[in-house]
N, C-alpha and C positions, 0 to 999 in steps of 0.2 A: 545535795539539795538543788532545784531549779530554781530560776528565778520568779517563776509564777506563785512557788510557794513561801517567796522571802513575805516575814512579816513584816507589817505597814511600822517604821522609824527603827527597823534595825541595817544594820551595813554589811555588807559581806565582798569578797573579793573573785571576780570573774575567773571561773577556771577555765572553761571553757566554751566554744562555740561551735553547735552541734547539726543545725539547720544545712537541711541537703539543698536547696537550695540557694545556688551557689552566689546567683546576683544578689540577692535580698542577704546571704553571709558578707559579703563585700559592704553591700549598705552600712551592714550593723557594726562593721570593723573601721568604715569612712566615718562614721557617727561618734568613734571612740570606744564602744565595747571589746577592747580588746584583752585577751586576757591578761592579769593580772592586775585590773584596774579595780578600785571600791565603789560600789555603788550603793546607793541607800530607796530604799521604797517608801518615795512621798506617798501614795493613796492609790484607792483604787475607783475606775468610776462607778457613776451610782449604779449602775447595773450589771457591775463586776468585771466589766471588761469594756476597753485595754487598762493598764494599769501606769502609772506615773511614777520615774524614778529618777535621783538625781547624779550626776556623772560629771567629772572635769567641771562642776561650778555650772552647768545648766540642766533643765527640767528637759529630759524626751520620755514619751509616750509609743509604748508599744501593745500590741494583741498578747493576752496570755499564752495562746499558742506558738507566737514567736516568743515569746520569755522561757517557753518552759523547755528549748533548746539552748539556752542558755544553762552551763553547769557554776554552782555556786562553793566557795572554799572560804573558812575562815569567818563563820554567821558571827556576829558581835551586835552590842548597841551602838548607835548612832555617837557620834564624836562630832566635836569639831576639829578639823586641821590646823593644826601648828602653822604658822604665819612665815610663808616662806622668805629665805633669805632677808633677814628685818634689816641687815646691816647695807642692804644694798645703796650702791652710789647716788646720787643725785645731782652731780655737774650737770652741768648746763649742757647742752645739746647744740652742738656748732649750727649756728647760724649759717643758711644760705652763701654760699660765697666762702664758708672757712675751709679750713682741712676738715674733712669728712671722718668719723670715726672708725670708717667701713675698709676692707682692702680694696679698692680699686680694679675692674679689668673691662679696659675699654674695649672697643670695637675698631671700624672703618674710620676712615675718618670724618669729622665732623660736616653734619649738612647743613648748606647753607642758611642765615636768619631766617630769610623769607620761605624755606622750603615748607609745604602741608605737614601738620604731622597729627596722627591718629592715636588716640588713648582707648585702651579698654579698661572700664572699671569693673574689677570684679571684687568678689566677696560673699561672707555667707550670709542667709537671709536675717534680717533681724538687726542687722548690726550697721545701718544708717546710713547704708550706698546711696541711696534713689535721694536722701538728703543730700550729701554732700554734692551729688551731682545738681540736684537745684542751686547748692550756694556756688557751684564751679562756672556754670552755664545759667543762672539767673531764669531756667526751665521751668514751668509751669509743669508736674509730673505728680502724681498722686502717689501719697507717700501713704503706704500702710504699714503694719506690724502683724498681719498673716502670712504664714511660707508661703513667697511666692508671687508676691502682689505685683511683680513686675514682669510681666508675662511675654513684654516683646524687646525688640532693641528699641533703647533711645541714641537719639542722636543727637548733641547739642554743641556749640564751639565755647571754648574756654572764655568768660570775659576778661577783654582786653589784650585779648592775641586770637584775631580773626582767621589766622592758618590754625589754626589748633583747634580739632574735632574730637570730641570724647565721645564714647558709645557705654550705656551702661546694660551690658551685660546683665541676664536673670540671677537672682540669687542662686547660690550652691553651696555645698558644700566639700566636695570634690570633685574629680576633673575624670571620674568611674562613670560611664553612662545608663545610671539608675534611670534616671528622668532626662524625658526629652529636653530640657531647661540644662542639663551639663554639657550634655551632645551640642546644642547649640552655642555653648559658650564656649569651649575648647575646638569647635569646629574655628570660629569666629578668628580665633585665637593663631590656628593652625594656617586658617589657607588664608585669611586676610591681612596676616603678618602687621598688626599692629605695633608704631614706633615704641612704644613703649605701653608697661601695665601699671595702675595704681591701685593693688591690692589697700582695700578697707577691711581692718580688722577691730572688733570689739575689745578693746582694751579691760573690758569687766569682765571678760571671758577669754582669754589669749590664749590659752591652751589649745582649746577645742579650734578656735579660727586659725592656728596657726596649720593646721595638717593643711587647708588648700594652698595656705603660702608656699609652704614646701614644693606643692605639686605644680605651683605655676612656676615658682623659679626654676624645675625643670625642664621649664618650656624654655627656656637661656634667648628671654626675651630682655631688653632693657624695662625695667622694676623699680618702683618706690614705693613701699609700705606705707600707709597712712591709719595710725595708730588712734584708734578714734575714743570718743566717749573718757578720752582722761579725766574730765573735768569731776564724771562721775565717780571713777575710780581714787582720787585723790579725796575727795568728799566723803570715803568712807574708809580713812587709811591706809590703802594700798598706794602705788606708786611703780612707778617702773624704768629701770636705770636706760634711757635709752641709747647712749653710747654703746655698752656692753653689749645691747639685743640687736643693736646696727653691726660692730664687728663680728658676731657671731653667724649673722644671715650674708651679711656683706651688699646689704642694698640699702639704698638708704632709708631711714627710719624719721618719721615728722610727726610729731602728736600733736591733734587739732581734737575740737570739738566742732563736729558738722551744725548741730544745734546750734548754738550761738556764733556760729561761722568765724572760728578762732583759730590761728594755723594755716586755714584754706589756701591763703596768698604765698605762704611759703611751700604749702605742698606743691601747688601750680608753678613753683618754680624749680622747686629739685625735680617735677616730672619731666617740663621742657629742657630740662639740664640733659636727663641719664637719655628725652630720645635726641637729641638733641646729638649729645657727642655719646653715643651707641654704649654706654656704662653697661655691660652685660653683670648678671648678680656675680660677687666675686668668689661662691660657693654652688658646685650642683649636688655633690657627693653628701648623704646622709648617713651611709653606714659604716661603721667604727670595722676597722680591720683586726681589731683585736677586743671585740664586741663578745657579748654572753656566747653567742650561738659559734665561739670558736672563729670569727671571719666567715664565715658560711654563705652569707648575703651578699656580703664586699666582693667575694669572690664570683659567687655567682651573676650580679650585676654586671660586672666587669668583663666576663666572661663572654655573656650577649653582648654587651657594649659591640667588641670584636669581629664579635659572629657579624651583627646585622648592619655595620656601620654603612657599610655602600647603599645598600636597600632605605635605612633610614634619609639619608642625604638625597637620596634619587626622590623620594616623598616627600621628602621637605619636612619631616618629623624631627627633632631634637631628640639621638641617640641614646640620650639617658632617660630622657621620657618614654621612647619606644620599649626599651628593655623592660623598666619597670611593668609600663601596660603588657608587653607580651607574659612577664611572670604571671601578672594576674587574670589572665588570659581574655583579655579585651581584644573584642572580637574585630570593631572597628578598625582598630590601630593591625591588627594580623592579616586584614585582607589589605589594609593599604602598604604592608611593608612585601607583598607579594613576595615573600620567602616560597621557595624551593620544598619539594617535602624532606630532603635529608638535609638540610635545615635545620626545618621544625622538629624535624625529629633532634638533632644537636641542642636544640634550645631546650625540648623536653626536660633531654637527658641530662643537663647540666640541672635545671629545677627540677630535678628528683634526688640529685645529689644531693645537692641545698639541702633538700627537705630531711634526706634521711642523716645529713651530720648535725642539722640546728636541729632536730627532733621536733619538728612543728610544722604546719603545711605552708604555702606559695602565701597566701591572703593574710594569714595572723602574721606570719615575717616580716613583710612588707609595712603592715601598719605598726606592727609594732616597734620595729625601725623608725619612722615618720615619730611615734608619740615618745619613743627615748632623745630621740634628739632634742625634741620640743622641751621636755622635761627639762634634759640637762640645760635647755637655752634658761627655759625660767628660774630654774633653781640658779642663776646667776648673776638674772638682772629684771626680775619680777618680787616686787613684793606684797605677798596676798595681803587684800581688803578685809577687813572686817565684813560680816553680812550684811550688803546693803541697806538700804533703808525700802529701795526697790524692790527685792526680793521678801523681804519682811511684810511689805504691805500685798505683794504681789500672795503670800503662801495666807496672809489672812483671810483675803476678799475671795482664794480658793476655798474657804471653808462653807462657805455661803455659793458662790457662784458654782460653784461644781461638786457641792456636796451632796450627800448620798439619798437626803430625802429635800435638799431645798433646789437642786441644781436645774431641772425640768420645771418646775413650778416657778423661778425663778425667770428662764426663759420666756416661759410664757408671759410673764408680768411684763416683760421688758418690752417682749415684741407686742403688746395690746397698746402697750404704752407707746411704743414707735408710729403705730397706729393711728391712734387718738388725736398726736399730738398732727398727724399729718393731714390726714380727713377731718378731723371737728377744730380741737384748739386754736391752731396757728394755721396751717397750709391751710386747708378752706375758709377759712375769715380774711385770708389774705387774699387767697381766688376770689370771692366774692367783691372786694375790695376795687382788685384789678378789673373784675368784668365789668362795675359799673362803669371805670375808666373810660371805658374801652367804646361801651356803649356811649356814653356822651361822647367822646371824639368822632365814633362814627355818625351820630346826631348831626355834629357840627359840618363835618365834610361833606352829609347827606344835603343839607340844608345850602351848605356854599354850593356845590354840583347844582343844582336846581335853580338856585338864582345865576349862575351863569347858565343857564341854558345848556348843559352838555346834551351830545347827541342820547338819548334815551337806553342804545345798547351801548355804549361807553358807562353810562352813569348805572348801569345793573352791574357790569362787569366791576367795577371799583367799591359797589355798597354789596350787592349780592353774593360774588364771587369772590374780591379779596378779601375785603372787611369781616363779610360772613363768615367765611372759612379760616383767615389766617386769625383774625380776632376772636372766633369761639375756644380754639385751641389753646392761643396764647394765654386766654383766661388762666390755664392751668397748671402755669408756670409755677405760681410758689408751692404747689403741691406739690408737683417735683422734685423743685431746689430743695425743700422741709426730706422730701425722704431720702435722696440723696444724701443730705447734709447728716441725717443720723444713722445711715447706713455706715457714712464714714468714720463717725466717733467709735461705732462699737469695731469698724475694722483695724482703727489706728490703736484701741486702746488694747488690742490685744486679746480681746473677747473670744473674738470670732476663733480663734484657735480652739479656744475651751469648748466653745458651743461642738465643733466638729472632734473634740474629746468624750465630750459627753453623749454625743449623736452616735458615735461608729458602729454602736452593735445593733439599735436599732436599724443603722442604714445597712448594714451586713446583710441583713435578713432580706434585702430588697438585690443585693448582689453588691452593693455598691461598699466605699467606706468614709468614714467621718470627712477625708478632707472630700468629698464630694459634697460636703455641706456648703462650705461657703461659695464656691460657684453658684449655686441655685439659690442660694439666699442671696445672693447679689444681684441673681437674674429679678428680682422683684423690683430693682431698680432701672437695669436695661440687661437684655437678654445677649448682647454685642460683646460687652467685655466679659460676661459671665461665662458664654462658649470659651472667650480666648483664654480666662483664667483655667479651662479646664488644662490645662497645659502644663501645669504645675503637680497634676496628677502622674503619679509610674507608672501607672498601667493601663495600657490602651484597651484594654477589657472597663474600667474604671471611666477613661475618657469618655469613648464612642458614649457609654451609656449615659454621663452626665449631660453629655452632648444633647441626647435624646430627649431625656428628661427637663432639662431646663428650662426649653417655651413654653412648656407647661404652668411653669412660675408664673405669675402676672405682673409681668413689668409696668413701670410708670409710663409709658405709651398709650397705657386704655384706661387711664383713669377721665380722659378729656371723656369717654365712650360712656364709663361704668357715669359719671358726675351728669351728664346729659340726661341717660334715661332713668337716673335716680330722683333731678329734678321733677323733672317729666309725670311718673308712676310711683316713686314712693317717697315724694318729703317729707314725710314723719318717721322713715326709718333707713334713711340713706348710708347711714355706717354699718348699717346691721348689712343691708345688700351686700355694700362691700367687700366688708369682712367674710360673708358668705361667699364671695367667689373667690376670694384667695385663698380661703379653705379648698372650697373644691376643686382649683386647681391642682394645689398640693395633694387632696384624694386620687385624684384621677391619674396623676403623675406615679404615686404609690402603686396604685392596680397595675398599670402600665409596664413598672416597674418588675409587678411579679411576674407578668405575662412574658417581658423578654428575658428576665432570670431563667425562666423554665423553657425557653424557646431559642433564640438567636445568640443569648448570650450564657451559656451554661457554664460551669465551671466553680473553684475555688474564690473565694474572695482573696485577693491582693494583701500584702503587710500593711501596718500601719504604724510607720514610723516619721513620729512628728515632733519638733521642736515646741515646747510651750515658753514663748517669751515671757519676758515680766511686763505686767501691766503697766504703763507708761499713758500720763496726760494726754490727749491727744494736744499736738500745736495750733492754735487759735490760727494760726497765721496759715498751716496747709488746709485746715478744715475751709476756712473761707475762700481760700484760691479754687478750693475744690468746689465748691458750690458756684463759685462765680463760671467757673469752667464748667457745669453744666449747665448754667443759667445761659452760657454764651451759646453753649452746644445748641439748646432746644431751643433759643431765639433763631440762632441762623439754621435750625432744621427748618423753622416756621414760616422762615423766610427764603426758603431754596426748595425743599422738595412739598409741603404743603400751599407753599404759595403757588408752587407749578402743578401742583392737585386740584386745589380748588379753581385756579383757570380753565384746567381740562374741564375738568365737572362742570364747568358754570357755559365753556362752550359746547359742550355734547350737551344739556339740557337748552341750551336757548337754542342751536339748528336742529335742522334736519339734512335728512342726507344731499338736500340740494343747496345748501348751506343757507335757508331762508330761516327769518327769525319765525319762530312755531308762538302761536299764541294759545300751547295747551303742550304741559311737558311733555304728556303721554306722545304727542307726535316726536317729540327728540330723537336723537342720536341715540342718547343713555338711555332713553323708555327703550329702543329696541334692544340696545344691549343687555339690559336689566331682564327683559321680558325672555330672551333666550335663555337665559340662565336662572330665571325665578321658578321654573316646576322642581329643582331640586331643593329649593327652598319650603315648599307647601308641606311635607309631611308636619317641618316645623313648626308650621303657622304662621309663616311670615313671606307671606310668596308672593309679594308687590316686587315691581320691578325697581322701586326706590330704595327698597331694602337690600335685594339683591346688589345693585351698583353699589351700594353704602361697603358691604361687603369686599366687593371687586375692586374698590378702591383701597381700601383696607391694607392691602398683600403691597401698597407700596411702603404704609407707615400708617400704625392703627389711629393715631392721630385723625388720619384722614378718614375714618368712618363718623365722626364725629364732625367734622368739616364736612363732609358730602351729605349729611342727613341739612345738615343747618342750611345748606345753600339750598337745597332741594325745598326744602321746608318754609323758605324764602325768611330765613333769619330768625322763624319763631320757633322754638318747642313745642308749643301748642299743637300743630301741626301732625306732630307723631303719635297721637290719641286715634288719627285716624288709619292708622297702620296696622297700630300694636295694641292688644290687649293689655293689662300689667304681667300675665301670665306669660304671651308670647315674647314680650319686652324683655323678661328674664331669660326666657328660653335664645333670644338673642344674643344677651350680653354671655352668655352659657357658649356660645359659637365663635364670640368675640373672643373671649376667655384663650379657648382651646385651638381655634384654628390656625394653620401656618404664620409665622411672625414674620413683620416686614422682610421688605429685599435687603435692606442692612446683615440682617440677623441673619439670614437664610444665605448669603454671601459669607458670613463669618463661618457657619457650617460645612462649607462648599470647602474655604479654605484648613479647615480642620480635618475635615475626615474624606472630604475628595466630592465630584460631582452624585455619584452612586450614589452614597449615603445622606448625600441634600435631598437627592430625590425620592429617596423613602421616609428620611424626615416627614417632607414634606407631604407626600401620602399619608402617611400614619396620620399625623395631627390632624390635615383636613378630615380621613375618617372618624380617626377616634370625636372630634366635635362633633361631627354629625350624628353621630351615634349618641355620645352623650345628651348633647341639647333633645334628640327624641326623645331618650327615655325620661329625662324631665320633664317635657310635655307633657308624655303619659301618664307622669305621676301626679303633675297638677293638675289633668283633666279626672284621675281614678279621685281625687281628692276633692272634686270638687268646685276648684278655682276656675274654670273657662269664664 
């Protein structure tokens, strides 16, 4: 039997792993599919694919067609596991400062108190790094619970030892270069020779997080384990003898809970301890010499150890690490140990040996090596939990959120309601709130200017140009913050996973796959991190395209744009506009989509192999950090690059090219600029030169189209009646919508996929709008509406 045809709540035991495809076999083997493990079929999605199963105590998701390479042995009903080891110890855990319960094996000798020393935290995703590093470094960092949420390096110093720099590393899962996110972190690891590592592992999952520990203690760096999330695991009868899982790894072992910042202080200090006086782990070696496979692996490790040791040292790679990656044939690690070819060929030949005395290939040995050792570690100093309370409420709110006729309909609800709550409820009651602000302090200032007598172009430039411009903008602050702020609840609670569970096979059909959901759902908040998040993606077939696709989203940037000419043209149906253009964003992105599926980007769709964490409250305390952190963003964007917008604009429309004050715009600076570039505008209908510039300003920060019109318009709306039609007003916001995103956004593109592909980014979108907003023209004057 495959695994695509195990029934939904019965168990069966991995025989084997069939998939030719050698990287995405390794994935599946990093992830824990190895064979002879049980796994159980939670569900399947609502439209039958991929399918949900559970393994080592967590929920992954994979495509039926990568399941039904998987071979199945031993079908049964669902069970629960026996409670391992119940008799396990619970001594107390030497405090800081005691004998350690680990073996010991120093280094160099000790570097001076005052010397730098550099920490890299890694660990897998989901399991409370990006926390702990807020409680280590007091860092302001957005903590999510989608794979991946941390998409660059952070950098932050330890509080209360200013030589002490920690970097938090992208989540992973192992140190195999599936995704650009490992690559970068074991690069990190490699050439930047960090003092020491503080692997974070999920204490309610130890199993499955222990396989990266494995793999960084063969980087025979100084190491401290940071055992997290106990608080939770005690809460539901488990428990974990940590003495005994500290002499076993031989690093040292500190259980904290990052959540209520418990532990922290002593991890912080057995970390400056091991870099400190260079505690290398006092274990590399993971395979038993008198193991299943006969010694087969010991040997053959041991073997390469030999072979490559000069080459490994000349690279600066850790000999056990390199063997291991050359077994597995990592490609990376083979060009950097510049082996010789009779060599390679020696290394071959030794894993073919391996292979043909353990009766198993290079890949399943290797991990299955890593999840025996693990085993025997827990079976001696882990005692399993009863089923959380977590995971309980987490498999209920799956019966509804991703169920087979509620899952999509559900969505929907959710995102009308994110909606709602952002344009009518709350965000715009509070916009409107803020602009009258805004407006009586500009009153007040206009009024003091005047009785002091300022010079006439001083007192335009401060009422017309800044007031106008940075105060129309700022008006639309809490709209913002409001969608921002619930973008982050559904990302922190763990949703956003499901959403791109329940999304993959529709996005398949587009080329793409589920996790290219949540980048482009994100981009509806700012299109900056949504590109960076694309990084968390494996396949740069996956990438490049999400890349593409995602300015298509309608980020919080043109809502200042879409709120102006809604006032304007339609206040009796301002949400409905809207919501009409985020639709047709998302339309248009869809077409788009199929267009480079069948054109630039042809091929197979990517695996889809993904972690479903348990749903988890979002923290009160990062939700509002995080909002205040974009409240701050779009203040000081308001205040740096649209204040130096609306100055430019307000000086190109007051001179002319002899820098005299012009008492009729049309003679300006910006009328001439506008006016050179406004016959590409006229097909659409809007071929005024104010319109045009509104545009051209745009491409710094769309904000600024909405600033350039006000100043232009000398602070009224009213104003734009004589421009625009309500027809071409849409057909507008339709150019708005689609055309290239800020120099921000278009920078982050540059830096993803290279200048070439900014610049046909850039192409495409500005066509694709122009194309679009005509044929809407066309449709509202076939209809009628002129």
């Amino acid at each position: 039997m495959k695994l695509d045809e195990l029934e939904i709540g019965k168990d069966a035991i991995i025989e084997s792993v069939d998939s030719g495809d050698a990287v995405l076999r390794q994935h599946i083997f990093d992830m824990g599919l190895t064979p002879g493990t049980e796994v159980t079929m939670m569900k399947y999605a609502p439209m039958g694919d991929p399918l949900e199963i559970r393994l080592r105590g967590y929920e992954l998701t994979l495509r039926r067609a990568d399941a039904a390479r998987i071979s199945l042995a031993n079908v049964h009903d669902a069970h629960d596991c026996p409670r391992k080891n119940p008799q396990a110890s619970t001594a107390a855990h030497p405090a800081f400062g005691e004998e350690p319960a680990r073996p010991r094996r120093e280094g160099a000798a000790p570097l001076p108190e005052t010397a730098p020393l550099r920490f890299a935290l890694a660990g897998n995703q989901n399991c409370g790094k990006t926390t702990l590093f807020n409680q280590l470094t007091g860092s302001n960092q957005h903590v999510g619970n989608f794979p991946g949420v941390t998409v660059d390096r952070k950098d932050g110093q330890i509080k209360g030892h200013a030589n002490a720099t920690i970097t938090d590393l992208p989540g992973i899962y192992s140190l195999s270069p599936y995704t650009s996110e490992e690559v970068v972190s074991r690069q990190f690891i490699l050439e930047e020779q960090p003092d020491a590592i503080i692997d974070i592992v999920d204490a309610t999952n130890i199993e499955r997080n222990l396989y990266l520990t494995l793999q960084l203690m063969e980087l025979d760096r100084p190491m401290v384990l940071a055992l997290n999330m106990m608080d939770e695991l005690t809460e539901n009868g488990g428990t974990v003898d940590v003495n005994a899982l500290e002499a076993a790894l031989g690093i040292p072992v500190v259980p904290i809970s990052a959540a209520k910042n418990e532990g922290t202080g002593e991890l912080a200090e057995h970390a400056l301890h091991v870099a400190r006086y260079r505690e290398h782990p006092g274990r590399l070696d993971f395979c038993a010499a008198d193991g299943p496979d006969g010694g087969a692996l010991h040997r053959c490790i041991h073997g390469i150890c030999h072979l490559i040791d000069d080459h490994a040292q000349a690279a600066r790679i850790p000999v056990r690490f390199a063997a291991t990656k050359l077994i597995e044939g990592d490609r990376l690690v083979t060009q950097a140990l510049a082996l010789e070819q009779n060599e390679l060929d020696a290394v071959e030949h030794i894993i073919c040996q391996m292979e043909e005395e353990a009766g198993t290939d290079r890949m399943a040995a290797l991990a299955d090596m890593r999840f025996s050792f693990i085993e025997g570690v827990c079976d001696q100093s882990v005692v399993k939990p009863h089923e959380s309370r977590e995971h309980l409420r987490s498999v209920a709110a799956d019966r509804i959120l991703t169920g087979k006729y509620t899952a999509i309909p559900v969505f929907i609800l959710i995102m009308v309601l994110v909606f709602w709550i952002t344009f009518d409820a709350v965000g715009q009651r509070l916009s409107d709130l803020l602009e009258l602000g805004i407006e009586a302090f500009t009153g007040v200032v206009d009024q003091a200017l005047t009785s002091f007598g300022l010079n006439p172009v001083v007192h335009s430039l401060v009422i017309d140009g800044i007031f106008a411009g940075v105060g129309s903008v700022l008006s639309f602050l809490p709209i913002i913050v409001v969608l921002f702020l619930l973008l982050s609840i559904l990302e922190d609670s763990g949703y956003m996973a499901r959403v791109a569970f329940v999304m993959d096979k529709i996005l398949r059909k587009l080329g793409l796959s589920g996790r290219s959901f949540v980048p482009m759902l994100i981009g509806f908040g700012c299109s900056v991190p949504a590109i960076m998040a694309t990084r968390t993606l494996p396949s740069e077939h996956d990438r490049k395209m999400t890349v593409m696709l995602t300015p298509f989203m309608s980020c919080s940037a043109k809502l200042p744009v879409y709120a102006l000419f809604s006032a304007a043209f339609f206040p009796d149906h301002a949400p409905l506009v809207m919501v009409s253009l985020y639709i047709m964003g998302m339309v248009v992105g869809v077409l788009v989509a199929l267009v480079l599926k069948g054109t630039a980007f042809k091929g197979d769709p990517v695996p889809f192999v993904m972690e479903l964490p348990n749903y988890r409250l979002p923290s009160a305390k990062t939700t509002i950090r995080l909002a205040w952190d974009k409240a701050k963003g779009f203040v000081t964007k308001a205040f740096t690059i649209i204040f130096a917008a609306s100055v430019i604009i307000w000086f190109l429309q007051t001179f002319d090219l002899r820098f005299d004050v012009v008492a009729d715009q049309s003679q300006s600076m910006l009328a001439g600029l506008g006016t050179f570039i406004a016959p590409l505008f006229a097909p659409l209908g809007f071929g005024s030169w104010i319109a045009a510039a509104a545009i051209v300003a745009g491409f710094g920060a769309k904000e600024n189209v909405a600033a350039t019109l006000t100043v232009l318009m000398g602070g009224s709306v009213a104003g734009l009646a004589t421009l625009f039609t309500p027809l071409t007003a849409y057909v507008f916001l339709t150019f708005v919508l689609l055309y290239t995103p800020c120099v921000a956004a278009v920078s982050a593109v540059r830096n993803e996929l290279g200048t070439r592909m900014m610049c046909a980014v850039v192409l495409m979108q500005c066509g694709v709008a122009w194309l679009v907003a005509l044929a809407v023209r066309l449709i509202g004057l076939a209809l009628g509406l002129a």
